[in-house]
C-alpha positions in Angstrom: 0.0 0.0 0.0 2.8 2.4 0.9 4.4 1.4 -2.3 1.5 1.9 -4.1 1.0 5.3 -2.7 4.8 6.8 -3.2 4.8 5.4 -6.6 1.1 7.5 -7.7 2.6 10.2 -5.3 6.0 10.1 -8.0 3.6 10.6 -10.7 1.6 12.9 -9.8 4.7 15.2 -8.8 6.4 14.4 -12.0 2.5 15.6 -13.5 2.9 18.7 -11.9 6.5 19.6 -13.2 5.3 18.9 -16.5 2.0 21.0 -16.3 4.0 23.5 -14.5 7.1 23.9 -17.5 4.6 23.9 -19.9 2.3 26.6 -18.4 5.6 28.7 -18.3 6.2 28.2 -21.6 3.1 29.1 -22.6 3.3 32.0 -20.7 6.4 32.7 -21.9 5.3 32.7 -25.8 2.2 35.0 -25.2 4.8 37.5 -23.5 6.7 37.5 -26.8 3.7 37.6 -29.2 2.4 40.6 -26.8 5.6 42.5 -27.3 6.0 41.3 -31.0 2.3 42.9 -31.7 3.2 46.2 -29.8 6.3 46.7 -31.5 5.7 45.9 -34.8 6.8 47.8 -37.7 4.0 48.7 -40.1 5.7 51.4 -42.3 5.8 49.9 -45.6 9.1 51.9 -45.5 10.5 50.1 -42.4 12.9 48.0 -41.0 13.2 45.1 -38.3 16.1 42.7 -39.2 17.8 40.4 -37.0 20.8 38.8 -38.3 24.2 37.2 -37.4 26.7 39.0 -38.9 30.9 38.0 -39.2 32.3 40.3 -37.1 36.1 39.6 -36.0 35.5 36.1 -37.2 32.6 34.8 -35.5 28.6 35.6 -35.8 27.6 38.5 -34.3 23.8 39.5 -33.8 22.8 43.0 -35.3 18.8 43.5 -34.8 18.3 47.5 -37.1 14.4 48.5 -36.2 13.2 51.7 -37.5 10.0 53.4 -39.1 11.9 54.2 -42.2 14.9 52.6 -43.4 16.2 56.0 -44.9 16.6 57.8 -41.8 20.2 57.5 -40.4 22.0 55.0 -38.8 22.2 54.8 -35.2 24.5 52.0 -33.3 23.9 51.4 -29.7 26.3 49.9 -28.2 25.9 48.1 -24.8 27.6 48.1 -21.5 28.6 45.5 -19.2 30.5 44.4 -20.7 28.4 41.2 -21.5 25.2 43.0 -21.0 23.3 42.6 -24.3 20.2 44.6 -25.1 18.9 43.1 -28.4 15.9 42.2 -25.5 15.9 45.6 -23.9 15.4 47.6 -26.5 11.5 47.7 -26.0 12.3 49.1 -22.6 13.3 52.7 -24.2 14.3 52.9 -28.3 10.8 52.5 -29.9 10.3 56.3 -30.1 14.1 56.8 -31.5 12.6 54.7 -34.0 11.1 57.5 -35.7 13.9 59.5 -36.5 16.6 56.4 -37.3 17.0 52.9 -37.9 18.6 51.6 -34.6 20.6 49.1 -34.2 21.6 47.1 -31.2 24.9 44.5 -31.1 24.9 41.6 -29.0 28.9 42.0 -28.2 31.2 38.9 -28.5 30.7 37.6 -25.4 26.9 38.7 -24.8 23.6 37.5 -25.3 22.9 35.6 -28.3 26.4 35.9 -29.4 27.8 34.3 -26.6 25.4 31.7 -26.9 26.0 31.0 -30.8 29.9 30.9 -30.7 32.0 28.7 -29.0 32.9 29.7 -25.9 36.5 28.8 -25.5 37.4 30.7 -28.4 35.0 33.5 -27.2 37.6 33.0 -24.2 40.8 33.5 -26.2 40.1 36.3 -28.8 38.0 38.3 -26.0 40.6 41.3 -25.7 40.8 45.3 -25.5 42.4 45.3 -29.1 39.3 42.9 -30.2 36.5 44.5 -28.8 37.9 47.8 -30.3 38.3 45.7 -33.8 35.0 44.4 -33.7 33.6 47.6 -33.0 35.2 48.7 -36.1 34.0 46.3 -38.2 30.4 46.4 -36.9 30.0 50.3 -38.0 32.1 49.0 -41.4 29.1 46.8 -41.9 26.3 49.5 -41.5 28.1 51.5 -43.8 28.5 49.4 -46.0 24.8 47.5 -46.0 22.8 50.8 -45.9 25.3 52.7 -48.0 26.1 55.7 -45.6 28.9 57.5 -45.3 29.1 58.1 -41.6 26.4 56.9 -38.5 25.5 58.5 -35.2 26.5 56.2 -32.1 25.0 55.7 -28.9 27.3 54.1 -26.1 26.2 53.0 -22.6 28.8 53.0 -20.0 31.6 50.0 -20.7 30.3 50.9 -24.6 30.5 54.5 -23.8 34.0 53.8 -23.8 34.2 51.7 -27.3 31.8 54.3 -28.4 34.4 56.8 -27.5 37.2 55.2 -28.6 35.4 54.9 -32.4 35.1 58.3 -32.9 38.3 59.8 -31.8 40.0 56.7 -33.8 37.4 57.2 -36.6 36.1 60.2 -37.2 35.1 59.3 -41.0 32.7 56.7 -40.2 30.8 58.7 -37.4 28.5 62.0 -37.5 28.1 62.3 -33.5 28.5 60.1 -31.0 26.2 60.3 -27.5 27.8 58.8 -24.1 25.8 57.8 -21.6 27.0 56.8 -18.2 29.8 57.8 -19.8 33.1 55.7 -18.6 36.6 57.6 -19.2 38.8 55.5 -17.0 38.0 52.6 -15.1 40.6 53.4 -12.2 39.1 56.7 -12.2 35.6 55.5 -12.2 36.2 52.8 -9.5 38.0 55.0 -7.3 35.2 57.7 -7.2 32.7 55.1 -6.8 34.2 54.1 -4.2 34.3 56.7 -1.8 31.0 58.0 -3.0 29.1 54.8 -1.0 32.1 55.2 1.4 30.8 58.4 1.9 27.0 57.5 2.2 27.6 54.4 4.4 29.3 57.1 7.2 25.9 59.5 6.2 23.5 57.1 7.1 26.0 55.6 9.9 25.3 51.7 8.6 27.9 50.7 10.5 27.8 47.0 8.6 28.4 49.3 5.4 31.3 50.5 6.6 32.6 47.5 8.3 32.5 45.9 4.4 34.0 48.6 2.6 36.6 49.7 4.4 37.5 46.0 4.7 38.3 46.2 0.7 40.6 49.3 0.9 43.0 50.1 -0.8 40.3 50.4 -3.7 40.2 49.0 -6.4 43.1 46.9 -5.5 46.2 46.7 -7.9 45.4 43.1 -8.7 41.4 42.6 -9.9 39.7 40.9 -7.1 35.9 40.3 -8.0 35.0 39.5 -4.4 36.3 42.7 -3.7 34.2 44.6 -6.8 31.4 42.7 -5.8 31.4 43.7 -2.1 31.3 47.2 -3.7 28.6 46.6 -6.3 26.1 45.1 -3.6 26.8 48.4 -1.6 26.7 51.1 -4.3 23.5 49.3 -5.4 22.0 49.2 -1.7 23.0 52.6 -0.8 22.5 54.6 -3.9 20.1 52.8 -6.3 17.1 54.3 -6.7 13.6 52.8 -5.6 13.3 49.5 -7.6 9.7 51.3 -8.4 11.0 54.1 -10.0 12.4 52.1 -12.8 12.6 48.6 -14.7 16.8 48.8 -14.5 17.0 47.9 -10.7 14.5 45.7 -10.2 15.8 42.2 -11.5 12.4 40.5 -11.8 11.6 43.4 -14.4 14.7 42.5 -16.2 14.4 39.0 -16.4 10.7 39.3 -17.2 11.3 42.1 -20.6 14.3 39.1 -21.3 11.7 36.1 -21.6 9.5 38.8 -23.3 11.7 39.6 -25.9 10.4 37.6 -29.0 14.4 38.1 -30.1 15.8 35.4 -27.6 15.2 31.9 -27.7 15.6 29.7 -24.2 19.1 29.0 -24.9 19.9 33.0 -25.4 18.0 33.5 -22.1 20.3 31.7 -20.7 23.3 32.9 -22.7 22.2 36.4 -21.5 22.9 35.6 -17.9 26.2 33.6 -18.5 27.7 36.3 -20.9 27.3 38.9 -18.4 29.5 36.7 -15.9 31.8 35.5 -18.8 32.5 38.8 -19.9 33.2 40.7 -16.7 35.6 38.1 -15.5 37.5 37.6 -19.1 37.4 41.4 -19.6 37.6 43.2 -16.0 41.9 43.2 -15.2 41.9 44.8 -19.1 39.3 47.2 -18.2 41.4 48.8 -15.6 43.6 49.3 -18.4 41.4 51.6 -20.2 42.1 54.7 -20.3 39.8 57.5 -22.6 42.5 60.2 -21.1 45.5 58.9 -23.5 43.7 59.4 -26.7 44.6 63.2 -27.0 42.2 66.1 -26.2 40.8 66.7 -29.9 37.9 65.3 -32.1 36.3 65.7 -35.0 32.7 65.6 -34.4 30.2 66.2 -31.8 30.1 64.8 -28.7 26.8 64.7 -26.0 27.2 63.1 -22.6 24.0 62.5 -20.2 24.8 61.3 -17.1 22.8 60.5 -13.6 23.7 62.7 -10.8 24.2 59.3 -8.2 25.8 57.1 -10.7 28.1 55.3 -8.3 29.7 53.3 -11.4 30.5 56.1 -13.8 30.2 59.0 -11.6 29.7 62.7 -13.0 32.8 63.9 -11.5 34.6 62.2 -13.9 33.1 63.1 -17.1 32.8 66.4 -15.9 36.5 66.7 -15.6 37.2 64.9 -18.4 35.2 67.5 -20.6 37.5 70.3 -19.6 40.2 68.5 -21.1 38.8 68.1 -24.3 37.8 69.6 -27.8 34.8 68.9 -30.0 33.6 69.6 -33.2 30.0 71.2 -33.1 30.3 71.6 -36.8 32.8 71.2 -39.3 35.5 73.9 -38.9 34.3 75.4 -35.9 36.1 73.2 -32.3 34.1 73.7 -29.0 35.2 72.6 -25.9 
């Protein structure tokens, strides 16, 4: 009898597992078909491509969306590194979509790229000189498929820095470029961080706060320690994030939920999109303390815009805003503004 009843009790759980998987894939492919219907493009003039492209010798995903496909090129590029937003993009580009085709690059090492390559060799060729190649050869390619002389970037913090990078490097293949959460130096950037959630542990006297941080000091340490970053992240994010109500980006059941929505990303990239992030920050972090936007020289050749949040403990203002002193831009051609 008690046989009988563990063995009905088996099924009956393995029923349930079933049911339940199936329910949340279900679920799962009405959240896509939702945001597939919301965001689709109806312009007979219109874009919405997503393709793998070779980029530094392996496939690279390049989603362009736009109302009209002759409106200029715009390239986001992502930060993390390893933080992909093929699937975020419904979170905040559908109105850019009006005035350019946008496109968004799953990096080598993010997303769906990281999850069609292999990994190992994702591993080896995943390098400062690399990135900076593929970056190159990503805004070669829009040129090239759409025909355009030059393109206007968009780069988000660790892509703020490619972004950057592209345009002082390559001023014939961009028009403007945009930085937001703009990184200039990662040492700089980490050390200000740093003693801005110093700072507001000793404010709000959390005296565990403290206890942690100053535990970690010297910071950031000579030798990359991600325990160390990571005991700085959770306390920058605890002490100066805003409200997870306020918006989608610190609340991580938001994220994960506009993920699984994304009608972009299969299972597998789901998955790839939390692994890359890991991957890439543990590949790519002792090179990023290497980067350094100050060595590049103080001139360039087209406009430059930076927005950036007054609290942002991981690219603070400060920086930037010294930064820009330092520098030259082109407002128009001929005529250099700092």
């Amino acid at each position: 009898m008690i046989k009988k009843t563990l063995k009905y009790g088996g099924i009956a759980i393995v029923c349930l597992i079933i049911v339940t998987l199936a329910s949340a894939l279900l679920y799962r492919k009405y959240l896509q078909h939702e945001v597939s219907e919301a965001r689709a493009i109806r312009s007979p003039s219109g874009i919405d491509s997503l393709e793998a492209v070779r980029i530094g010798g392996i496939d690279q995903w390049i989603e362009v969306r736009g109302q009209n496909v002759n409106n200029p090129i715009l390239l986001f590029i992502h930060g993390g590194p390893g933080v992909a937003f093929i699937p975020m993009g419904s979170t905040f580009q559908d109105p850019w979509e009006k005035y350019f085709a946008v496109v968004q690059w799953d990096q080598r090492g993010a997303g769906k790229t990281y999850e069609s390559n292999d990994k190992e060799l994702q591993r080896r060729t995943m390098n400062l000189a690399q990135m900076e190649q593929d970056t190159v050869e990503a805004a070669n390619y829009l040129r090239t498929r759409f025909k355009r002389e030059k393109i206007f970037v968009v780069g988000h913090s660790w892509g703020s820095m490619l972004g950057l990078w592209l345009a002082h490097e390559h001023p014939e293949m961009v028009y403007a470029f945009v930085g937001t959460g703009q990184a200039v130096s990662m040492q700089q950037n980490e050390e200000a961080g740093y003693r801005i959630v110093l700072q507001a542990a000793r404010n709000t006297k959390n005296e565990r706060a403290i206890k942690e941080l100053e535990s970690v000091a010297p910071y950031p340490p000579a030798i990359p320690d991600m325990n160390k970053t990571g005991t700085v992240r959770d306390w920058e994010s605890s002490l100066l994030g805003p409200p997870p109500s306020e918006t989608g980006f610190t609340n991580v059941k938001r994220i994960l939920r506009t993920v699984i929505s994304a009608p972009e990303y299969s299972i597998a990239d789901d998955i790839g999109f939390v692994r890359g992030q890991t991957f890439s920050l543990q590949v790519m972090m002792p090179q990023m303390m290497e980067f350094d936007l100050t060595k590049l020289g103080p001139s360039f050749r087209e406009p430059l815009f930076f927005f950036e949040g007054r609290i942002d403990p991981y690219c603070p203002g400060s920086v930037i805003a010294d930064y820009v002193q330092t520098i030259n831009a082109c407002a128009t051609a001929g005529d250099c503004v700092v």
